[in-house]
C-alpha positions in Angstrom: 253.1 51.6 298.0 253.3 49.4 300.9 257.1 48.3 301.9 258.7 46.7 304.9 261.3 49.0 306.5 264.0 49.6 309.2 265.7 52.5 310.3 268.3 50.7 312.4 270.0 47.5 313.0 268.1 45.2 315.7 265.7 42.0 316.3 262.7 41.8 313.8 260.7 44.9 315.6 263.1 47.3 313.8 260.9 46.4 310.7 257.9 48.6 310.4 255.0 48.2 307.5 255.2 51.7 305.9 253.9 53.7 302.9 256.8 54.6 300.5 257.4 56.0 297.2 256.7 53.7 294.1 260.7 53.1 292.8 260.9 54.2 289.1 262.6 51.9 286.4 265.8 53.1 284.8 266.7 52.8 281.3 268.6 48.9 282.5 265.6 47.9 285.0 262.3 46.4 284.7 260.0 47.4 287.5 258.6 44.2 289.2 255.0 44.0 290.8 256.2 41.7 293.4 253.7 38.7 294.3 256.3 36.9 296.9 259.3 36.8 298.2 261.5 34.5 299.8 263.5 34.7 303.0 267.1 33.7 303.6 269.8 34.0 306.4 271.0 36.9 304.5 268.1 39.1 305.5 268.4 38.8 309.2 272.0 39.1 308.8 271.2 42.5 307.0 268.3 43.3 309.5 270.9 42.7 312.6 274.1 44.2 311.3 275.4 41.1 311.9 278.8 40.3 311.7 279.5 43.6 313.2 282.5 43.9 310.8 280.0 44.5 307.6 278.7 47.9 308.9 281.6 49.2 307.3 280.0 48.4 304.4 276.0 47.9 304.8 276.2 51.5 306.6 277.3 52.0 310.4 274.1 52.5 312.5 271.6 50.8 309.4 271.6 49.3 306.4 271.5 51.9 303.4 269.2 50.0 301.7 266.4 50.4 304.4 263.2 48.3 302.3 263.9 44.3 303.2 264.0 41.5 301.3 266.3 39.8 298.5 264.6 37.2 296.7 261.2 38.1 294.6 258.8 36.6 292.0 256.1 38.9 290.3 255.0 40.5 286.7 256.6 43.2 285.2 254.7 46.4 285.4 257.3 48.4 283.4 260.5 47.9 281.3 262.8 50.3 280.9 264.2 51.4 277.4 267.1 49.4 277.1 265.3 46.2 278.2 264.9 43.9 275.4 263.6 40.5 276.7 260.8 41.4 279.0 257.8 43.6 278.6 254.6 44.1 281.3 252.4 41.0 282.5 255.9 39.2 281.9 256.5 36.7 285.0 259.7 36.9 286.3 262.1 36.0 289.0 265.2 37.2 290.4 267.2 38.5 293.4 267.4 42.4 294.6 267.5 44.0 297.7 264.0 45.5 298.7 261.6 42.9 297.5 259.4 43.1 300.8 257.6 46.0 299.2 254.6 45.5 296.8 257.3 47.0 293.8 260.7 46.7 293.5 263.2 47.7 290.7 265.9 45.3 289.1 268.7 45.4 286.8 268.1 43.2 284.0 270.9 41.1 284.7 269.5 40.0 287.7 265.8 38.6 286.1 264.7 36.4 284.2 261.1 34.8 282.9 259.5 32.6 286.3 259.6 28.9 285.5 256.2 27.9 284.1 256.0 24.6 286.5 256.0 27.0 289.9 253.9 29.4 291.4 255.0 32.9 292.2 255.7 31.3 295.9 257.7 28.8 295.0 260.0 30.9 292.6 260.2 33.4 295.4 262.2 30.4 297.0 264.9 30.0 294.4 267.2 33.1 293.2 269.9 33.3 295.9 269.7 29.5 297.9 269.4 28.4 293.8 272.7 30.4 292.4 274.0 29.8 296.2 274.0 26.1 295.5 274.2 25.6 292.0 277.6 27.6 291.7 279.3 25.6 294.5 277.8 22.1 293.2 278.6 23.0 289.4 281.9 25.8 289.4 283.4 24.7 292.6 282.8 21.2 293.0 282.5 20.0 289.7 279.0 18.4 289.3 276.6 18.6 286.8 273.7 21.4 286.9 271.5 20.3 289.3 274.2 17.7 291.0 272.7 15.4 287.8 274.6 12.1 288.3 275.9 13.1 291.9 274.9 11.2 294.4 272.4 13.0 296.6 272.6 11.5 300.0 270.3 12.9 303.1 271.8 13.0 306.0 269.5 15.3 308.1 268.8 14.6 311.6 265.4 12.1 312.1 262.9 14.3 311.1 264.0 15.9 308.3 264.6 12.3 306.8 261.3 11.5 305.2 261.4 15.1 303.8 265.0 14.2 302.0 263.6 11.0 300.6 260.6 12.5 298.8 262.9 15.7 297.8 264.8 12.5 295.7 268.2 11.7 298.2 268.7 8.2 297.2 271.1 6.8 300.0 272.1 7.9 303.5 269.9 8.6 306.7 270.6 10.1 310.0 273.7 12.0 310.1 274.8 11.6 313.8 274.4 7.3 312.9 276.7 8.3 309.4 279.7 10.0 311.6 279.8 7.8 313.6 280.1 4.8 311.6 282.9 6.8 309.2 284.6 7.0 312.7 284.8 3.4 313.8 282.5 1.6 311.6 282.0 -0.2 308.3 282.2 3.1 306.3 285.1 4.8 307.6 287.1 6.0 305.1 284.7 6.4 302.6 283.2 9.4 302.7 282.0 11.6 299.8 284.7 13.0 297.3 283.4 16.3 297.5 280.8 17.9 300.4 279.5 21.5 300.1 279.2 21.9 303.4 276.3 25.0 304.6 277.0 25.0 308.1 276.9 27.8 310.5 279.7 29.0 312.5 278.7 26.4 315.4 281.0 23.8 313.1 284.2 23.4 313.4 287.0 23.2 310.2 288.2 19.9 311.6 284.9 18.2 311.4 284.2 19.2 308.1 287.4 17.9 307.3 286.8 14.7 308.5 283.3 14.0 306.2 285.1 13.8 302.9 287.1 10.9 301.9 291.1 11.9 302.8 291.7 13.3 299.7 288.0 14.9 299.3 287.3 18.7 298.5 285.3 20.6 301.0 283.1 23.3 299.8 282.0 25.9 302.2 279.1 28.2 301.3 278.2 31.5 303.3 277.4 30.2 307.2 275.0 30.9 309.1 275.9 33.7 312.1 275.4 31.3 315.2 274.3 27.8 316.2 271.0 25.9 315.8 268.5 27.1 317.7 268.3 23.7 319.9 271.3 24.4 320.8 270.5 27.2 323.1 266.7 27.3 324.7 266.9 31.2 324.5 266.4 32.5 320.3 266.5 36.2 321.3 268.9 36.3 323.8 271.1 34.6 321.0 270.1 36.6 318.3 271.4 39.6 320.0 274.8 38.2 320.8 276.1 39.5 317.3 279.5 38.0 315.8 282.0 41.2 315.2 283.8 39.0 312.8 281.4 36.3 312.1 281.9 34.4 308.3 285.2 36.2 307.3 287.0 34.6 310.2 286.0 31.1 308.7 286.3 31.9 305.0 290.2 32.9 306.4 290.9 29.6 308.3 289.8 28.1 305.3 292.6 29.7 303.2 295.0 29.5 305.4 294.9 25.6 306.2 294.2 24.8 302.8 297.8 24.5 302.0 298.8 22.6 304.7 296.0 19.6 304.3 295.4 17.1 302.2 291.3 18.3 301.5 291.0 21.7 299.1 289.2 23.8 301.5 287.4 26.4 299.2 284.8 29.3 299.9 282.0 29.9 298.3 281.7 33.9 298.5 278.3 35.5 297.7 277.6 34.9 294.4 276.8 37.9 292.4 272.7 37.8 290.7 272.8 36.4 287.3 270.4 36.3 284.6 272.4 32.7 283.3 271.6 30.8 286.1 268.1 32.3 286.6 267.6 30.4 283.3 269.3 27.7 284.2 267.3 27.2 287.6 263.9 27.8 285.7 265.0 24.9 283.3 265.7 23.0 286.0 262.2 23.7 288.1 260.2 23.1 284.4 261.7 19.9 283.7 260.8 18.6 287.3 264.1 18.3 288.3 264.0 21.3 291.2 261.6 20.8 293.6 261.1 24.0 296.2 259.8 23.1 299.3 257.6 25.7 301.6 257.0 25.4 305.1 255.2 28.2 305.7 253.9 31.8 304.1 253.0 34.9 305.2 251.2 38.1 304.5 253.5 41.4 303.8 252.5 42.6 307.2 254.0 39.9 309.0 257.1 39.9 307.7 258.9 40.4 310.7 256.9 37.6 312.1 258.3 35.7 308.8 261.8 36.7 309.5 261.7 36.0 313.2 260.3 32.4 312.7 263.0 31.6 310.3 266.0 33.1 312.4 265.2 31.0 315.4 265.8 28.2 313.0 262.6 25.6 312.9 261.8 26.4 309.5 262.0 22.4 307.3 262.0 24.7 304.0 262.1 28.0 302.6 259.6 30.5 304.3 257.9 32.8 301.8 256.7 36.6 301.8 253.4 37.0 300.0 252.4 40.6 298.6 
């Protein structure tokens, strides 16, 4: 079969289109005939080494798992004995490393049936930004599943205004206009009980401090290893200035000032795959209520191409893998 692959940490031309072995399904797997997959942060972070500190970990020189690619939406081509709930030509959806190949194997905790309402493309956008976001709206921030009677406010930059307004944000608008009025103006003071803030380590604890109302909780998820790419006119330069520490040195400062302020400063740390909130996110997508939005797709053989364009940060949604 057809997989992307890297033999060493490095910029997207580490990734090389190759011919591997077909995985086989264990007794707990179901072997997925992959039809897209989505990209996220985490797999440049993977393809980079980056923070330098998770080598120990991912493998010192490259990642041990060497096919890329985490999120995935396909059939089932095989089941294996212990798998109860899903047989071939079953649509599923789920989150395993790997999934830029044109097969992948997954645990049968971590899939579950594709919601009926999406295409394999958009479900390819959902497992890990979905479980990502609805843990630290619903278990750490204490909203509803799918922030269902939150208040969704956009506060993007210009462009990405429109976007937030047809995505169903109700309030808000341009989020350099917002600070500043909570600063000085008529809405100082009142910012949001809670935030889940997805910033990257370009943003300082203090100013996410400052967006919540004084006695607001913070949620941080998993950042993002550097700043915004208009922020530095050079994306490859940047990309390889890795961070030794990187997210663990913000997930610490959140622990440690905690205490000593009045917000709740708590991290969101990877949450694990689950079949639960698969099912939950499908619901979600079927009932209209979860929207994914694509900006753009691309062939298998492009992936680097894929991977590159959404690391230098001008994706305005979720770039997708097809296979």
């Amino acid at each position: 079969m057809k997989a992307v692959v890297q033999d060493r940490y490095g910029s997207p031309d580490v990734l090389e289109l190759r011919d591997v072995d077909q995985p086989v399904p264990g007794d707990d797997e179901v072997l997925v005939r992959v039809r897209a997959a989505g990209l996220n942060a985490y797999d440049w972070h993977l393809m980079r080494g980056d923070p330098y500190v998770a080598r120990l970990a991912l493998g010192p020189r490259a990642p041990r798992a060497r096919i890329r690619g985490r999120d995935f939406a396909g059939e089932v081509a095989a089941a294996g004995r212990n798998v109860r709930d899903l047989r071939p030509g079953d649509e599923v959806f789920g989150e395993v490393d790997g999934t830029f190949a044109e097969y992948v194997c997954v645990p049968d905790a971590w899939v579950e049936r594709k919601p009926a309402a999406l295409t394999f493309e958009q479900a390819a956008t959902l497992p890990l930004a979905g479980n990502t976001a609805l843990r630290g709206l619903r278990d750490l921030a204490g909203a509803a599943a799918g922030a269902a009677g939150a208040d969704q406010r956009r506060l993007r930059r210009g462009r990405h205004v429109r976007r937030a307004d047809r995505q169903g944000a109700r309030r808000g608008g341009d989020r350099r206009v917002q600070h500043a009025q909570r600063r000085t103006g008529p809405l100082a003071g009142r910012g949001p009980r809670r935030r889940l803030h997805a910033g990257g380590l370009h943003a300082r604890r203090t100013a996410v401090r400052r967006r919540p109302r004084p006695r607001g909780r913070p949620r941080d998820l998993r950042p993002p290893a550097r700043p915004h790419a208009h922020r530095d006119a050079r994306p490859r330069q940047r990309g390889q200035r890795g961070q030794f520490l990187g997210a663990p040195v913000l997930i610490l400062q959140g622990v440690v000032l905690s205490p000593f302020v009045r917000q709740r400063l708590r991290p969101l740390i990877g949450p694990a795959p689950s079949k639960a909130v698969l099912a939950e996110l499908r619901e979600l997508a079927d009932s209209g209520k979860l929207a994914p939005v694509i900006d753009r797709t691309y062939p298998l053989a492009e992936a680097p191409e894929a991977i590159r364009y959404l690391e230098e940060e001008h994706a305005r949604g979720k770039v997708v893998v097809t296979v």
